[in-house]
GUROBA-289719 format. One line per field, with one value per residue (C-alpha): residue number from 1; x, y, z. Coordinates in steps of 0.02 Angstrom, whole numbers, plus 32768, in hexadecimal, padded with zeros to 4 digits. Example, Ala and Ser with C-alpha at 12.3 -4.5 7.8 and 13.67 -1.06 7.14 Angstrom:
BEGIN
seq = c(1, 2) $
east = c(8267, 82AC) $
north = c(7F1F, 7FCB) $
up = c(8186, 8165) $
//
This chain:
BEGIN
seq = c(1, 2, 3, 4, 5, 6, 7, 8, 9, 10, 11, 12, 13, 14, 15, 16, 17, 18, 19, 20, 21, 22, 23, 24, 25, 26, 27, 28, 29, 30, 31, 32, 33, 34, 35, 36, 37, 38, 39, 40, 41, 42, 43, 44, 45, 46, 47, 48, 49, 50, 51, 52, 53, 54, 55, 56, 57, 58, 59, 60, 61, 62, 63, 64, 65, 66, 67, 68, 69, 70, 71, 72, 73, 74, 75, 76, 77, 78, 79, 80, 81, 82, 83, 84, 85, 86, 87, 88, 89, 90, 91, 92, 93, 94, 95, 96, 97, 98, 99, 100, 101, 102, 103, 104, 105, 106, 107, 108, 109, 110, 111, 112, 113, 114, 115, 116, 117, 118, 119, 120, 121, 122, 123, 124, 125, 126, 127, 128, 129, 130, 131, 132, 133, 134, 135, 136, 137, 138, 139, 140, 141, 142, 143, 144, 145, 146, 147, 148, 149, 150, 151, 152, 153, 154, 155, 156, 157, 158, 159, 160, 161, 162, 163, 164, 165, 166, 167, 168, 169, 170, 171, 172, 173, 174, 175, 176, 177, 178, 179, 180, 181, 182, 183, 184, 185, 186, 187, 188, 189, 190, 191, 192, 193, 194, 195, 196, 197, 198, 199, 200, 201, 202, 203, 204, 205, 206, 207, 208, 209, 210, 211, 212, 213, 214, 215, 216, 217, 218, 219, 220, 221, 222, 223, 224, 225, 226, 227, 228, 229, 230, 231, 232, 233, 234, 235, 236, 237, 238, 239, 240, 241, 242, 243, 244, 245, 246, 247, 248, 249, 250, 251, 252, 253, 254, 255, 256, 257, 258, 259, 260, 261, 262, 263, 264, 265, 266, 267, 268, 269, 270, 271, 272, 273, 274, 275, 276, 277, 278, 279, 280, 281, 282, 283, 284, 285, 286, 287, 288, 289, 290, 291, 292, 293, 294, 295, 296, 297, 298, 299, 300, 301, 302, 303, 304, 305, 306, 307, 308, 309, 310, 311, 312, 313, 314, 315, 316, 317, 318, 319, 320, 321, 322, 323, 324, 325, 326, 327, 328, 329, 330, 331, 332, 333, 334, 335, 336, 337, 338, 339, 340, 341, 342, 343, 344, 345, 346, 347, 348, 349, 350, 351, 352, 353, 354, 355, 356, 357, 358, 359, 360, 361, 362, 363, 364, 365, 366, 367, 368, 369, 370, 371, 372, 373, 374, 375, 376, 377, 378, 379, 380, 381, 382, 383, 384, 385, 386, 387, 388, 389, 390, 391, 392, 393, 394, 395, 396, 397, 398, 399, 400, 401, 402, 403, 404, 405, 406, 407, 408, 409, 410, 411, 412, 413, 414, 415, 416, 417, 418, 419, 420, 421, 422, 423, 424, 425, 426, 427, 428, 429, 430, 431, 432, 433, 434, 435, 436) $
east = c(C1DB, C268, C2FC, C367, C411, C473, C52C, C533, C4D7, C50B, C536, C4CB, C429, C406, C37F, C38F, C303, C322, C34E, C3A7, C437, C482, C425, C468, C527, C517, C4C4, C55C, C5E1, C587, C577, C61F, C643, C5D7, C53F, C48C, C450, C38C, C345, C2A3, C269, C1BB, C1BE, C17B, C222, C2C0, C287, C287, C2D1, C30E, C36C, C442, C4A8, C563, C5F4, C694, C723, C799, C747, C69F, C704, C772, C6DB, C69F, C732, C740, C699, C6D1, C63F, C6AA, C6B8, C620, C5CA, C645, C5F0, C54F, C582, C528, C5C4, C573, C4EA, C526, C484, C477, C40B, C3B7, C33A, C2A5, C2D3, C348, C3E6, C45D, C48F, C4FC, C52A, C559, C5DE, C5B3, C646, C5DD, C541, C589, C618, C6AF, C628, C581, C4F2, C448, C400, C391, C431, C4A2, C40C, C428, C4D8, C4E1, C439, C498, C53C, C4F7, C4A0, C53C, C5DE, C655, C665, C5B4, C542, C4A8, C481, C4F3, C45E, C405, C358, C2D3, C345, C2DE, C26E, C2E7, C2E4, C353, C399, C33A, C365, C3ED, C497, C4D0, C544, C504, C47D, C456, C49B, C43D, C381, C309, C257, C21B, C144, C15C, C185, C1B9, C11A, C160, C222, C215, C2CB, C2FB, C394, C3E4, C380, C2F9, C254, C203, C15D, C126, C095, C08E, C117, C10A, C15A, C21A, C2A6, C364, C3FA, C3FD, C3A1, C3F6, C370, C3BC, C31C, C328, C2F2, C25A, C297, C229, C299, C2C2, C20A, C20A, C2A3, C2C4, C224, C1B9, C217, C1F8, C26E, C304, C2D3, C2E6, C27E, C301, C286, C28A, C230, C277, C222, C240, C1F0, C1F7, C1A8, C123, C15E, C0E0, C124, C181, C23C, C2A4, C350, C3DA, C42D, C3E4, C39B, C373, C2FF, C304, C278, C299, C28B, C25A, C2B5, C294, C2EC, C2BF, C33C, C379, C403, C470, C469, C3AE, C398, C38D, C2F3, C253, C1D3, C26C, C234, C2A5, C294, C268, C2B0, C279, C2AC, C220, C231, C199, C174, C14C, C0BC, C050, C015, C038, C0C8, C056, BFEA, C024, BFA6, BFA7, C05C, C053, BFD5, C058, C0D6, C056, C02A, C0DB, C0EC, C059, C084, C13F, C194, C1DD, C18F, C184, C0C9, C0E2, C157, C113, C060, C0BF, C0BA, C00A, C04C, C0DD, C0D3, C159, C17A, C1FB, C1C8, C1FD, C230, C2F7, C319, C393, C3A9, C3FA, C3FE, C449, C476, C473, C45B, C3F1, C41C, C421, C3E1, C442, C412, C46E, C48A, C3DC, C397, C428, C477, C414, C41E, C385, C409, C4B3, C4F6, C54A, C4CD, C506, C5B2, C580, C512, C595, C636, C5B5, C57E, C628, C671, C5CE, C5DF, C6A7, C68E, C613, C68E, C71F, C6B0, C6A7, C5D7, C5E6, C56B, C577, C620, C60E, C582, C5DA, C685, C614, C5D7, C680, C6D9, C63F, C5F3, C66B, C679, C5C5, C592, C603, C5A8, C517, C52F, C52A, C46A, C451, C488, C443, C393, C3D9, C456, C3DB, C357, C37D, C306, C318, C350, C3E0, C425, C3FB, C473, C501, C4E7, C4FE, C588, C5F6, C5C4, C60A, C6AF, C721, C783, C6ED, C6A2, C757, C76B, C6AA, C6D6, C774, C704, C68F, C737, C77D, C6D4, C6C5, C778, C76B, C773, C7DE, C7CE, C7F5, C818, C7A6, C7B8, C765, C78F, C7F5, C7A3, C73A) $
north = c(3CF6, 3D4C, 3D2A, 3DA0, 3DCF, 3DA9, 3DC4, 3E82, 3ED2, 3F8C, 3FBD, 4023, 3FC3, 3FB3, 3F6C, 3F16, 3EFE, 3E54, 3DAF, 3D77, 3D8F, 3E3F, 3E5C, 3DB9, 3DE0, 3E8F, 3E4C, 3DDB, 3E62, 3ED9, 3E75, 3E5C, 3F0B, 3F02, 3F3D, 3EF9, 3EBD, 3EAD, 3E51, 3E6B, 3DF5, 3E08, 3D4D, 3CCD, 3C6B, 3C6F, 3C44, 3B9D, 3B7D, 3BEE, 3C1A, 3BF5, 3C94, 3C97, 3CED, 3D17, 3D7C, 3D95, 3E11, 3DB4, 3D06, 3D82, 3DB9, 3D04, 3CB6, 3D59, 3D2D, 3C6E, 3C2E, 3C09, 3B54, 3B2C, 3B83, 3B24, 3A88, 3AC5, 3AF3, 3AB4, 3A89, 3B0B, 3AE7, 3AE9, 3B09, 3ADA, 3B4C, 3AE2, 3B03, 3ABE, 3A14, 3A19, 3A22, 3A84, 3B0C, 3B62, 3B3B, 3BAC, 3B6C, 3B49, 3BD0, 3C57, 3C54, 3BFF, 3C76, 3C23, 3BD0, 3BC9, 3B86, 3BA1, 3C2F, 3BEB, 3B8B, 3C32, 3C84, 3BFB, 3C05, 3CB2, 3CA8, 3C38, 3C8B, 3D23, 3CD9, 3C63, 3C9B, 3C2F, 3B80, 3B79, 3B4D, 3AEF, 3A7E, 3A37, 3A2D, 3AA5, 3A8A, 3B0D, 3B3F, 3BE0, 3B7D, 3B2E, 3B3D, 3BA2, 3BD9, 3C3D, 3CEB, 3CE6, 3CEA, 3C32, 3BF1, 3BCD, 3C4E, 3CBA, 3D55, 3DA8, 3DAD, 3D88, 3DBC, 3D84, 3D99, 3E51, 3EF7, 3F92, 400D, 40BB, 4107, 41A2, 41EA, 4240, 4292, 4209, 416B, 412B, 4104, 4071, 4027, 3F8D, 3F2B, 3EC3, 3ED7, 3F72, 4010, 401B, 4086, 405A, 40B5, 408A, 403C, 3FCD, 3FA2, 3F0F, 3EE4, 3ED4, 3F28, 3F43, 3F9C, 3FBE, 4025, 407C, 40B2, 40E8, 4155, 417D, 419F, 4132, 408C, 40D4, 4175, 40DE, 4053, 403E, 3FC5, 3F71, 3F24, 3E76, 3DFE, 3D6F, 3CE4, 3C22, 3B94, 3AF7, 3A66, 3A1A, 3968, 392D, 3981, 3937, 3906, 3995, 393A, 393D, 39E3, 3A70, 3AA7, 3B52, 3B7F, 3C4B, 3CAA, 3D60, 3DB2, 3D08, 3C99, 3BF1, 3B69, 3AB5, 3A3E, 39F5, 3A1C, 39A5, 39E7, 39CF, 3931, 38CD, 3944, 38EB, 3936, 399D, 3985, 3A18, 3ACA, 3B5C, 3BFF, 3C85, 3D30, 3D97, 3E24, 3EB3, 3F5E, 3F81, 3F00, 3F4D, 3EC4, 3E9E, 3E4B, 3DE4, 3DA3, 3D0B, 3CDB, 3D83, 3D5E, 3CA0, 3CE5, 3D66, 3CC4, 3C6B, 3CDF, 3D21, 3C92, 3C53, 3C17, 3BF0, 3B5A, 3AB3, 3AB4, 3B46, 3B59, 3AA9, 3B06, 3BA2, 3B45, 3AF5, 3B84, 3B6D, 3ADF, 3B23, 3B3F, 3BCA, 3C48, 3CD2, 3D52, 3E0D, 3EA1, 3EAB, 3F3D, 3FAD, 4004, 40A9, 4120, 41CB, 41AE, 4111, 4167, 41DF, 4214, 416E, 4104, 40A8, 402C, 3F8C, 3F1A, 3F11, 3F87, 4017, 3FCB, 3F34, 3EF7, 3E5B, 3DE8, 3DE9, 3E7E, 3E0C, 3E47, 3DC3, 3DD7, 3E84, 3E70, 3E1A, 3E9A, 3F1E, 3ED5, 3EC1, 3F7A, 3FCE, 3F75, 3F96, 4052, 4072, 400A, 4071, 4116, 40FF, 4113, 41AA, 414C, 41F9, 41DE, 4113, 4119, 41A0, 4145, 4090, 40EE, 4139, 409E, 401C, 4081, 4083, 3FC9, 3FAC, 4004, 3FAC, 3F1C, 3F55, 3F5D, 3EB2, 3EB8, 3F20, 3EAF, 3E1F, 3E17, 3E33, 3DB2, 3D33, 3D5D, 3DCD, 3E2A, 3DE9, 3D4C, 3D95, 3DC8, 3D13, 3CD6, 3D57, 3D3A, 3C5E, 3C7E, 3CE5, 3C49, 3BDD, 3C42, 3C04, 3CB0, 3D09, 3CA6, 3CB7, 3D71, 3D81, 3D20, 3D90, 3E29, 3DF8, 3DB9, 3E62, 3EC2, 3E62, 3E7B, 3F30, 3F67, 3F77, 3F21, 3F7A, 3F0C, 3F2F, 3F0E, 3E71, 3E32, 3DA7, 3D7A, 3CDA) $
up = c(B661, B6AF, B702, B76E, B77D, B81E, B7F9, B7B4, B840, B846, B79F, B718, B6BB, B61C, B5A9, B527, B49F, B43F, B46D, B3B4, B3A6, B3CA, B46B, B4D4, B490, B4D6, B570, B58E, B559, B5D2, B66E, B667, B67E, B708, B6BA, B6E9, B643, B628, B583, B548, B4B8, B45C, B439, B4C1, B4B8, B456, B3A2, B34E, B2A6, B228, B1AF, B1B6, B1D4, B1CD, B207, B192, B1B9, B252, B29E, B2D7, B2DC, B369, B3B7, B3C0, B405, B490, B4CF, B4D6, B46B, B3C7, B3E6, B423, B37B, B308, B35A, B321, B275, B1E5, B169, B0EE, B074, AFBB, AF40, AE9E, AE26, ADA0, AD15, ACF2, ACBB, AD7F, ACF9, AD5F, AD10, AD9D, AE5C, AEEA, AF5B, B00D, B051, AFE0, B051, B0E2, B0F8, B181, B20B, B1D8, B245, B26E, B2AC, B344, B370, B374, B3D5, B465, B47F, B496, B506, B582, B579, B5A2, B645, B681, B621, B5DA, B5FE, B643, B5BA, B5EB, B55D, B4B0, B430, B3CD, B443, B486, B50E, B537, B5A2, B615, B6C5, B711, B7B0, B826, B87B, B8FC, B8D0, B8D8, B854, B79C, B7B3, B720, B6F4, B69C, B69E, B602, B5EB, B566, B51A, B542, B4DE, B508, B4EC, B51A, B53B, B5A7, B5AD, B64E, B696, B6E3, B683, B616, B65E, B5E9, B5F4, B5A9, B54E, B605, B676, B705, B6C2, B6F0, B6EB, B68A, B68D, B5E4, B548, B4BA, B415, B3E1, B389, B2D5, B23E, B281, B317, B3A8, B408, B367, B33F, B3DF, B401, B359, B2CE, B268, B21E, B161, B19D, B19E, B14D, B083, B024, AFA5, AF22, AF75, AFE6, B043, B088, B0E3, B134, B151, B0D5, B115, B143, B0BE, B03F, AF94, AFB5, AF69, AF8E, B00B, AFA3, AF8F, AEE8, AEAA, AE1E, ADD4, AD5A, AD46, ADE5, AE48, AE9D, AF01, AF56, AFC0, AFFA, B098, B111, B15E, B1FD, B21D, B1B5, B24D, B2A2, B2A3, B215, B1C3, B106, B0DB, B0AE, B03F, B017, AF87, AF62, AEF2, AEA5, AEE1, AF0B, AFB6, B001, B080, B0FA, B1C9, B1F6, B281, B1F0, B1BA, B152, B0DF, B0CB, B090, B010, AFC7, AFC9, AF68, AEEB, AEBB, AE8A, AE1F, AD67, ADA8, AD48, AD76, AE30, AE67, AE8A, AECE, AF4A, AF68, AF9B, B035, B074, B0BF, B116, B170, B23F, B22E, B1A0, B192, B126, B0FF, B08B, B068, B0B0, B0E4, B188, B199, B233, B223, B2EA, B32E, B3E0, B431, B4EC, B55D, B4C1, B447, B3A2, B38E, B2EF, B278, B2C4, B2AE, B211, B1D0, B124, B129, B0C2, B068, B0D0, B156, B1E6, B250, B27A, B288, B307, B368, B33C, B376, B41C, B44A, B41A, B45C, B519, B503, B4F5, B558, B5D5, B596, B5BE, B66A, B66D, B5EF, B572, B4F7, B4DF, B4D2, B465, B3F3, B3F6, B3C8, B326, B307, B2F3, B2A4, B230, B196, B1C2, B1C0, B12F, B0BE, B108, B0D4, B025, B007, B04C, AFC1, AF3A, AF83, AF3E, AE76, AEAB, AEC3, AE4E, ADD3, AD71, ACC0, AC67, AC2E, ACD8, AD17, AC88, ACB6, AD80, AD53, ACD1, AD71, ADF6, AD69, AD68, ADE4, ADEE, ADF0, AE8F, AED5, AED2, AF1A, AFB5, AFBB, AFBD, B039, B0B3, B08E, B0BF, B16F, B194, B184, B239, B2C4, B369, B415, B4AE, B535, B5F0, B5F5, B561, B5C4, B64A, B655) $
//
């Protein structure tokens, strides 16, 4: 489906691949420059479900509040889900406080994907809808310039199949849509970049396998109660978790959910295959104790599943001519390297500069690395820890990672760190940055 712009007619286009998170806060930071955003999304509709991402740190909690959305995602926030880990007789033996994963706001990731989807086609004050439903498949104004009418237009069940760069745009065709031509082209689309493969070389030329899977679904709503809190359970190089979260205990079905980190070399398999993946879930984890084949075997029950390498992304340039990367895609870290707010802080300094340029998008792209990149990367090094964080390769370093969560100080000067590393870059004001 698509819907079309009305109120930016005039100024420069640009697509946008990736409907997450980092594409529609670029969209809505761009069409307020007067730019004529496009979003392409691979996905039917906005996705479902999730996994809980979180912002820390003034400078996304800045970014949040300049784009008027900070309120509205504090209503959606899910308080923060503290874990306990436990051993096999569900002793605990360490906890992690709810402010370690769940940073200042925390809140689910379909939820963040709405609110910036419907910002970006109304602007503040004009949100459509207060819960966390499939808002994707609303019905929304037609063409024609009346009040309320979207601006910014959506295509989503598409992908971009070619980028042809010329001297004064991109020509793009795609897997359905007729073949058009941008002024520019944004990949805001993950690790797994489209626009990246594309414009830039083969993923495995930027993308680093970190020894680590990650994987979640939802329980099956016949599944064995696991309890309101969250419980953890670690082996060497293994990790698994079930629980429930407040904020979906009142969804019909909601039984809970499942998360695991394993430790592995690099899996070959396709990411479309669902089915090969649940059986790598369910035999990295055969011979587990206390439940976890118990756990792991849900897996063949789930309707959605989130599965992939931790990885890191890293891009010698994250632009070439009239194309730029965004977020995962330019600097992803899969988890622990604060990808989020990232994506955010980056939509809003890439649409500032090239709005600062004055349409020269060399100089806004270069200027957009200039001042993200040392930001970003130190970002990013939490995405490498992450996976020996969570299950660590031997007994011993299980011990030594529970005896630091059981140190107060410890746990202290860790959430210092990571409020140090996401307040590590300077905001500029940009023209529109107060306008409504």
């Amino acid at each position: 489906m698509a819907y079309e712009t009305t109120c930016t007619v005039g100024g420069p286009t640009v697509l946008i691949s990736g409907a997450s998170v980092a594409g529609p806060a670029v969209a809505y930071w761009l069409r307020r420059y007067g730019y004529r955003p496009t979003v392409i999304e691979m996905a039917p509709a906005l996705r479902g479900g999730g996994f809980a991402v979180d912002f820390r740190g003034g400078a996304s909690l800045t970014v949040l509040e300049r784009m008027g959305v900070l309120d509205e995602i504090r209503r959606h926030r899910t308080g923060g889900s503290p874990m306990s880990f436990i051993d096999e007789r569900e002793r605990e033996i360490a906890a992690l406080p709810p402010e370690f994963a769940g940073g200042e706001v925390e809140l689910l990731r379909s939820d963040l994907s709405h609110i910036l989807y419907e910002h970006s086609l109304y602007g503040h004050g004009h949100g459509r809808a207060d819960g966390p439903e499939d808002r994707a498949t609303e019905p929304l104004p037609e063409k024609g310039g009346e009040a309320g009418a979207p601006l910014v237009e959506y295509v989503f069940g598409d992908s971009i199949a070619s980028l042809t760069e010329m001297a004064d745009g991109v020509h793009v065709t795609f897997e359905r849509e007729a073949p058009r031509t941008f002024d520019l082209v944004i990949g805001a689309d993950g690790l797994h970049s489209t626009v990246r493969r594309l414009a830039f070389g083969p993923e495995e030329e930027f993308v680093s396998h970190l020894g680590y899977y990650i994987a979640g679904w939802d329980l099956p709503a016949e599944s064995r109660d696991f309890g309101s809190r969250p419980v953890g359970y670690n082996e060497p190089g293994r990790f698994i978790s079930a629980g429930r979260t407040a904020r979906r205990a009142d969804e019909p079905g909601y039984a809970g959910e499942t998360f695991c980190v394993f430790a592995s070399d690099e899996l070959t398999y396709d990411r479309r295959d669902t089915e090969r993946q649940k059986k790598l879930i369910a035999r990295a984890y055969e011979g587990g104790g206390w439940r976890t084949e118990e756990l792991a075997q849900t897996v063949w029950g789930a309707d959605g599943l989130y599965f992939d390498s931790i990885s890191r992304v890293d891009v010698p340039r994250w632009s070439t001519g009239r194309i730029a990367l965004l977020g995962d895609a330019a600097y992803g870290a899969t988890v622990g390297g604060m990808g989020t707010g990232s994506a955010v802080v980056g939509a809003y300094v890439l649409a500032g500069e090239l709005a600062a340029a004055g349409g020269d998008h060399g100089r806004a792209f270069a200027r957009y690395e200039e001042l993200l990149r040392p930001f970003v990367t130190q970002c990013q090094e939490g995405g490498r820890r992450a996976g020996e964080f969570l299950a660590p390769p031997t007994q011993e370093a299980i011990d030594a990672r529970n005896a630091l969560l059981n140190d107060p100080q410890a746990v202290a000067a860790m959430l210092q760190e990571g409020e140090d590393i996401s307040a590590a870059v300077e905001l500029r004001t940009y023209g529109a940055d107060e306008r409504g």
